[in-house]
N, CA, C and O of each residue as an XYZ file, in Angstrom:
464
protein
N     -21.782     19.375    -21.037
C     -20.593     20.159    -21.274
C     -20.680     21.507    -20.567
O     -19.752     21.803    -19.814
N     -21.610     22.284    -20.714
C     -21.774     23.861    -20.628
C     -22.082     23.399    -18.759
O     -21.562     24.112    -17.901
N     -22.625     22.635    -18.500
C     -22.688     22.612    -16.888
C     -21.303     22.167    -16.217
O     -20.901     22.695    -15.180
N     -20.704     21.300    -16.791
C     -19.366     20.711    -15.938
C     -18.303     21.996    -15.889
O     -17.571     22.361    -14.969
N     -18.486     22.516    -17.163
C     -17.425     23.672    -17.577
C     -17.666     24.908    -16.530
O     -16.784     25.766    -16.491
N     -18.817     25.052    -15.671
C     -19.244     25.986    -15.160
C     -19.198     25.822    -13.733
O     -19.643     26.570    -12.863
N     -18.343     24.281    -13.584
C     -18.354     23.843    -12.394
C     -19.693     23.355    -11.417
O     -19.576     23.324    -10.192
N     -20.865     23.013    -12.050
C     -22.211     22.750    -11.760
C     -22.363     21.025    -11.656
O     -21.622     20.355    -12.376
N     -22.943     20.612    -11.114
C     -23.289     19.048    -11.431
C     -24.647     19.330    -12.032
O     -25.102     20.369    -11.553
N     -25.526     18.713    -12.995
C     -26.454     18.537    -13.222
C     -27.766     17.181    -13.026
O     -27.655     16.111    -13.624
N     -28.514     17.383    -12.437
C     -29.276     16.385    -12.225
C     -30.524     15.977    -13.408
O     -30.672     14.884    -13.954
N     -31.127     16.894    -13.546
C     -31.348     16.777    -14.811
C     -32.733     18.033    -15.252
O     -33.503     18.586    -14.467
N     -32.655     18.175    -16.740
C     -32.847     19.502    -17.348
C     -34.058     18.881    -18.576
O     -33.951     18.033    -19.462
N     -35.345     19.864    -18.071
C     -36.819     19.723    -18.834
C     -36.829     20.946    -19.456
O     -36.695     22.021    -18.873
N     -37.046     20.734    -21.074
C     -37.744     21.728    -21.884
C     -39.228     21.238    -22.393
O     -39.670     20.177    -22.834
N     -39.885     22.784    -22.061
C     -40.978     22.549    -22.516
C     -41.671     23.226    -23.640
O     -42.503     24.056    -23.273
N     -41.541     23.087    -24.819
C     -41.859     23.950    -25.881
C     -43.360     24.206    -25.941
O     -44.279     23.412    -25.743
N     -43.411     26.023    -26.389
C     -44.721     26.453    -26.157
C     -45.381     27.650    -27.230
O     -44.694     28.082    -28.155
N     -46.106     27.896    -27.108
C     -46.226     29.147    -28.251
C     -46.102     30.670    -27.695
O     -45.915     30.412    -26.506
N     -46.089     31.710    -27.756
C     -45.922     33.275    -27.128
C     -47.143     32.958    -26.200
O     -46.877     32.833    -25.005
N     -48.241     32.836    -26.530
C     -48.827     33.255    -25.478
C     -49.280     32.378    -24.412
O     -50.066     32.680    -23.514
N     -48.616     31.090    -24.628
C     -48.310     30.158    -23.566
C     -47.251     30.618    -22.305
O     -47.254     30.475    -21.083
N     -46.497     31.147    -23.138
C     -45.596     31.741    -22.327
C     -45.938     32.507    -21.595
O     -45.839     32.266    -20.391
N     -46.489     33.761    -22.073
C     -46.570     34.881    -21.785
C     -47.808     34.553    -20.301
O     -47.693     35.266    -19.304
N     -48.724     33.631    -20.335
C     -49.367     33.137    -19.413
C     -48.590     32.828    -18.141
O     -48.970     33.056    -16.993
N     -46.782     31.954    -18.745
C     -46.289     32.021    -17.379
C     -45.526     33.272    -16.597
O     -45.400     33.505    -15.395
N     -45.205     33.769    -17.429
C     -44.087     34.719    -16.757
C     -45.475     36.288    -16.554
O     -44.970     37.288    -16.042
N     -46.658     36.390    -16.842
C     -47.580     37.002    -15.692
C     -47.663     36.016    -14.480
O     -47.523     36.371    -13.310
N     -47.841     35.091    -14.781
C     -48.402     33.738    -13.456
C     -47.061     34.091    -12.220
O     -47.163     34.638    -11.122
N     -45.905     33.565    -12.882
C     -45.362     33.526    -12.003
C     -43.667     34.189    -12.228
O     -42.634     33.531    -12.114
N     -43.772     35.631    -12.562
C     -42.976     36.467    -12.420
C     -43.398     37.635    -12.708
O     -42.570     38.510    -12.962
N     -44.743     37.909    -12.733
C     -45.447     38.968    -12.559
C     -44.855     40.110    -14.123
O     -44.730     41.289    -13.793
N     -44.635     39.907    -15.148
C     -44.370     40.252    -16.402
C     -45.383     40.199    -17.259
O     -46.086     39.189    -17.281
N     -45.677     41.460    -18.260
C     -46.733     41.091    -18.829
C     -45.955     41.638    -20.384
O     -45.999     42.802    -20.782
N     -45.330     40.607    -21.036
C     -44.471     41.107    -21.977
C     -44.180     39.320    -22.530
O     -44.338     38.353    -21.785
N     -43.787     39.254    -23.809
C     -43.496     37.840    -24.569
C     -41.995     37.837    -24.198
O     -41.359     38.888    -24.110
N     -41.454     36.622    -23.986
C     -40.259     36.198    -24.134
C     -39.789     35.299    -24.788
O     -40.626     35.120    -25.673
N     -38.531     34.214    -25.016
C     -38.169     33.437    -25.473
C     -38.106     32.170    -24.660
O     -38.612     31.050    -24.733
N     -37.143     32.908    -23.723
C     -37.364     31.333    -22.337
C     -37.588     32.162    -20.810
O     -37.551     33.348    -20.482
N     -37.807     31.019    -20.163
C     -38.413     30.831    -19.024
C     -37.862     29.911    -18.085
O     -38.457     28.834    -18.046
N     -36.832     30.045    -17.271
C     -36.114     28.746    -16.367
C     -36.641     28.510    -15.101
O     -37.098     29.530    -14.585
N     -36.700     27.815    -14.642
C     -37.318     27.311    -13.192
C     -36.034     26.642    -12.340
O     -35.717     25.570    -12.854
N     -35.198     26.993    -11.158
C     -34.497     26.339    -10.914
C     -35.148     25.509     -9.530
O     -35.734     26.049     -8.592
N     -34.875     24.104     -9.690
C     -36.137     22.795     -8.846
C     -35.227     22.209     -8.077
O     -35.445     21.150     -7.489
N     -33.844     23.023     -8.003
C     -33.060     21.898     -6.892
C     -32.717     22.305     -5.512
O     -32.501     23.493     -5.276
N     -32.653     21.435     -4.609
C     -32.745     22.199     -3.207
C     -31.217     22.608     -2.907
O     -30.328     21.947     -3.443
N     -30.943     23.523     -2.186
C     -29.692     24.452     -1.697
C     -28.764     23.003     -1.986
O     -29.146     21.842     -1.839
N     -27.175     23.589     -2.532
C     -26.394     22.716     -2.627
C     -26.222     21.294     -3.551
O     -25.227     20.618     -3.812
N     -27.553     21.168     -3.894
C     -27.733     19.853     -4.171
C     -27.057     20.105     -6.020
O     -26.546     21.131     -6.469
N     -27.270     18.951     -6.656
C     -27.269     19.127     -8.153
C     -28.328     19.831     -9.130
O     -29.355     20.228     -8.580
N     -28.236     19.986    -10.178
C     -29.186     21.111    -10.652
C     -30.392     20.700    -10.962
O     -30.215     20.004    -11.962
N     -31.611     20.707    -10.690
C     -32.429     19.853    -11.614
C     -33.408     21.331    -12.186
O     -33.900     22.122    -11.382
N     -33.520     21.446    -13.420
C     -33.953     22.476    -14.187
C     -35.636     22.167    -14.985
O     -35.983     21.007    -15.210
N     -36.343     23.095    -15.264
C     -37.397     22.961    -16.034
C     -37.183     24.446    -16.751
O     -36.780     25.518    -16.301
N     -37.499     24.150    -17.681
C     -37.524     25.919    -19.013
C     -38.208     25.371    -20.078
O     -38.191     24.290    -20.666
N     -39.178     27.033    -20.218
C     -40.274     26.979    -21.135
C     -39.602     27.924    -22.365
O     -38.699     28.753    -22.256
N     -40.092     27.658    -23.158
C     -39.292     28.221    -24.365
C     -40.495     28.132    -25.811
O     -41.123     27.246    -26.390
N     -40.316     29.708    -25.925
C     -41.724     30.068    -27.255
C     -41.077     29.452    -28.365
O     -39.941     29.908    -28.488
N     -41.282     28.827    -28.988
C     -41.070     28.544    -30.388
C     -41.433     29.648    -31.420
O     -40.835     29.743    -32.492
N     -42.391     30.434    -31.064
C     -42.540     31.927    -31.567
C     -41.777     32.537    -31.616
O     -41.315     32.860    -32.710
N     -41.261     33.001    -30.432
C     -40.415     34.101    -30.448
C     -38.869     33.396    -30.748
O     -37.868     34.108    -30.826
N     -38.817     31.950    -30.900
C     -37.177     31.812    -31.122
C     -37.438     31.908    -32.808
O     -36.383     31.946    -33.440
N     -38.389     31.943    -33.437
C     -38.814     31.942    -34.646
C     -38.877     33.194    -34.940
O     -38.487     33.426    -36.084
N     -39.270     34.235    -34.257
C     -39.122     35.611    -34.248
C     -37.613     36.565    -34.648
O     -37.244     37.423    -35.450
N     -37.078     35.751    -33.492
C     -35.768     36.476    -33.233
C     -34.726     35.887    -34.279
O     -33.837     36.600    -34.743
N     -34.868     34.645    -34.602
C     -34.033     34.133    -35.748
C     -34.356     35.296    -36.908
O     -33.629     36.266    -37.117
N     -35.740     34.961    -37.698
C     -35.780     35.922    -38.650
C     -35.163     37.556    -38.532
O     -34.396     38.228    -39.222
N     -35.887     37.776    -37.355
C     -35.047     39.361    -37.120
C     -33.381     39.220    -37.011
O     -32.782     39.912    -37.834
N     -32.656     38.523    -36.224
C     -30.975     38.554    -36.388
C     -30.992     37.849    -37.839
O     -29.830     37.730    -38.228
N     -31.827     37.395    -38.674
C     -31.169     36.996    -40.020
C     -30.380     35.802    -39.704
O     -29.390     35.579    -40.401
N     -30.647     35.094    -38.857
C     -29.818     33.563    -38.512
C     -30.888     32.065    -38.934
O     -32.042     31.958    -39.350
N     -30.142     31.383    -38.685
C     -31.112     30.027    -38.984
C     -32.110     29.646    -37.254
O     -31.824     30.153    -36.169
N     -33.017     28.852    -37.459
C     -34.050     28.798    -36.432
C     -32.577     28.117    -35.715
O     -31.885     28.790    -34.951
N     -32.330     27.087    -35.988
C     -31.360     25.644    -35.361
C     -30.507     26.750    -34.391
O     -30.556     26.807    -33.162
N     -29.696     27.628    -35.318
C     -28.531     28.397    -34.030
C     -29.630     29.319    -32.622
O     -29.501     29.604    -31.431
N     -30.634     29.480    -33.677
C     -31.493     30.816    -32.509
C     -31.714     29.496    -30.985
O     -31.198     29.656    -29.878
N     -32.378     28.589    -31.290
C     -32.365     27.712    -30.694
C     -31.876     27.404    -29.519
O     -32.197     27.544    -28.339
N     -30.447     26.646    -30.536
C     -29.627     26.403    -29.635
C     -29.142     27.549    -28.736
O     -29.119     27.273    -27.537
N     -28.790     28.661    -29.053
C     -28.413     29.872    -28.111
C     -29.808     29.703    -26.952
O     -29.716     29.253    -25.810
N     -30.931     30.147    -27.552
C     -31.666     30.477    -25.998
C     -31.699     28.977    -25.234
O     -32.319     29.093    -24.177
N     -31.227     27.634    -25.448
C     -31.275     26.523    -24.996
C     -29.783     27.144    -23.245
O     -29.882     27.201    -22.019
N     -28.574     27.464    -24.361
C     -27.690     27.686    -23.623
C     -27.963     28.727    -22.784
O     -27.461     28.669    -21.661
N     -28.883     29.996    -23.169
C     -29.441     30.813    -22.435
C     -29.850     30.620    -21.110
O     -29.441     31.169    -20.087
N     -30.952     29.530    -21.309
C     -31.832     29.545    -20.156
C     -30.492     28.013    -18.894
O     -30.486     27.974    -17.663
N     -29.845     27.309    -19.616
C     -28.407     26.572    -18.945
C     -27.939     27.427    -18.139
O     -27.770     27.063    -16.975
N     -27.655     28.573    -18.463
C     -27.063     29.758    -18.151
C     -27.249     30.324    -16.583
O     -26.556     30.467    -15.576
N     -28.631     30.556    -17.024
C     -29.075     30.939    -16.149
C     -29.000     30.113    -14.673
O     -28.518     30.616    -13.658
N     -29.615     28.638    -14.755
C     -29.178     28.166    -13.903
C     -27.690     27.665    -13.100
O     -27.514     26.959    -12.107
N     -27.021     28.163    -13.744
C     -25.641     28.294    -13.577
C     -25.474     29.274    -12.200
O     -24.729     29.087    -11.238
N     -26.411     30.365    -12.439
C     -26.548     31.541    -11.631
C     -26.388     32.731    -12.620
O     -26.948     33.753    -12.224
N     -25.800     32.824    -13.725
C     -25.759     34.335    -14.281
C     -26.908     34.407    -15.099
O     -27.495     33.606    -15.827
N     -27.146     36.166    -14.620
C     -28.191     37.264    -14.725
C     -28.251     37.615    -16.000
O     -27.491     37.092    -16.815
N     -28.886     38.266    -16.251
C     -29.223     39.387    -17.795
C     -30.007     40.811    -17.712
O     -30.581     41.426    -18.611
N     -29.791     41.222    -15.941
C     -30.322     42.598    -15.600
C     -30.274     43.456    -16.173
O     -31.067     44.135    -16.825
N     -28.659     43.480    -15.805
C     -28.349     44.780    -16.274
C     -27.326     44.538    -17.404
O     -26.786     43.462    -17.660
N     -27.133     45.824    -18.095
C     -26.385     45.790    -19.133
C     -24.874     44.965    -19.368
O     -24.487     44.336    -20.353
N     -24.343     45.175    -18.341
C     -22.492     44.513    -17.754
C     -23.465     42.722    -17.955
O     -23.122     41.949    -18.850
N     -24.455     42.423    -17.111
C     -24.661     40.893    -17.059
C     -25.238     40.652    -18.195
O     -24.844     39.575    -18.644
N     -26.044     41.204    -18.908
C     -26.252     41.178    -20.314
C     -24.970     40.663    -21.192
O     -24.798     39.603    -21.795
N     -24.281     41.614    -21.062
C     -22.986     41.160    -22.226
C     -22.297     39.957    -21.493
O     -21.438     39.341    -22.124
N     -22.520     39.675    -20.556
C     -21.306     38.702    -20.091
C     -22.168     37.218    -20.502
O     -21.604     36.177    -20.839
N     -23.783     37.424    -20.370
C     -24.220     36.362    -20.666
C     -24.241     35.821    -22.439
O     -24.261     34.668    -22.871
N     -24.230     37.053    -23.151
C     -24.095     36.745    -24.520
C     -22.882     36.600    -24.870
O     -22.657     36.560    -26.079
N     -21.717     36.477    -23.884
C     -20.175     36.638    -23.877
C     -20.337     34.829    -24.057
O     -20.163     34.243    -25.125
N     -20.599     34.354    -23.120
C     -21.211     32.605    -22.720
C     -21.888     32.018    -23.763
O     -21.449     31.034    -24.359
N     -23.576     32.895    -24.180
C     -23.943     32.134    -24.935
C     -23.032     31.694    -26.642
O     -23.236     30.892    -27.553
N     -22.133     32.618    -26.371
C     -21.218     32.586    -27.861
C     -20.752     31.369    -27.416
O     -21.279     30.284    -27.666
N     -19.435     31.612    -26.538
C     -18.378     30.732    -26.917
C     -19.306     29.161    -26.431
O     -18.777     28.087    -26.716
N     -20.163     29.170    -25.977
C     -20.931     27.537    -25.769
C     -21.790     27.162    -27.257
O     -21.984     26.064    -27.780
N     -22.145     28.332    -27.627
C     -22.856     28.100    -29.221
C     -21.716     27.515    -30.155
O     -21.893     26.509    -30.843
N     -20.518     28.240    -30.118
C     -19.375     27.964    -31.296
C     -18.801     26.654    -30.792
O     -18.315     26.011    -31.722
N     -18.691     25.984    -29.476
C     -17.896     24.843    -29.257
C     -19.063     23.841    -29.594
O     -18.581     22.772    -29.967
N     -20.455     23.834    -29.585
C     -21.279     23.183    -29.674
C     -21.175     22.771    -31.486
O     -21.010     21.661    -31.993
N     -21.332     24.048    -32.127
C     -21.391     24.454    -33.600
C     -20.057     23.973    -34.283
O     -20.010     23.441    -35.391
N     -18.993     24.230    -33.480
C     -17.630     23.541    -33.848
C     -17.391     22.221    -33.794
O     -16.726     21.635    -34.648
N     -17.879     21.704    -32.859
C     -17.317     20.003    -32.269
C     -17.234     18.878    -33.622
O     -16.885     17.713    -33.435
């Protein structure tokens, strides 16, 4: 859904669930960060082609961030799932403007998901 809607073809999309400091192993490795995150996307498809995706994703920190927003694990989840979709879509979370536009997305794909 969230790929067709975005005008994307998808080829196909790997999660790999991990703990913080599994993570945190990749994104020093290979984005030079030395800080915990939630996800981690890899985009694996060559110029033009369809999407084929891999994303690592802490079960920690989506366990983290649920308790801190006061939400259930299932929605925290699903949001950084659509998160890291997102991303391979092409939109950012730099700066503040791509920040909101991406949590603008992860809403309305959380609520049609949460709605259906």
């Amino acid at each position: 859904m969230l790929f067709i809607n975005e005008g994307k073809r998808l080829e196909s999309m790997n999660y790999v669930f991990c703990s913080d400091y599994e993570l945190l192993k990749i994104n020093k490795e290979y984005l030079g960060h030395n800080y915990f995150t939630d996800i981690i996307t890899f985009n694996l498809s060559e110029h033009y082609r369809p999407i084929k995706g891999e994303a690592y994703m802490s079960i920690d920190r989506v366990k983290a961030n649920a308790f801190q927003m006061k939400i259930s694990f299932r929605k925290e989840l699903l949001r950084v799932i659509f998160h890291g979709s997102l991303h391979l879509c092409g939109y950012n979370d730099k700066t503040k403007s791509q920040k909101a536009k991406m949590r603008k997305k992860e809403d309305y794909y959380l609520s049609l998901y949460l709605n259906k």
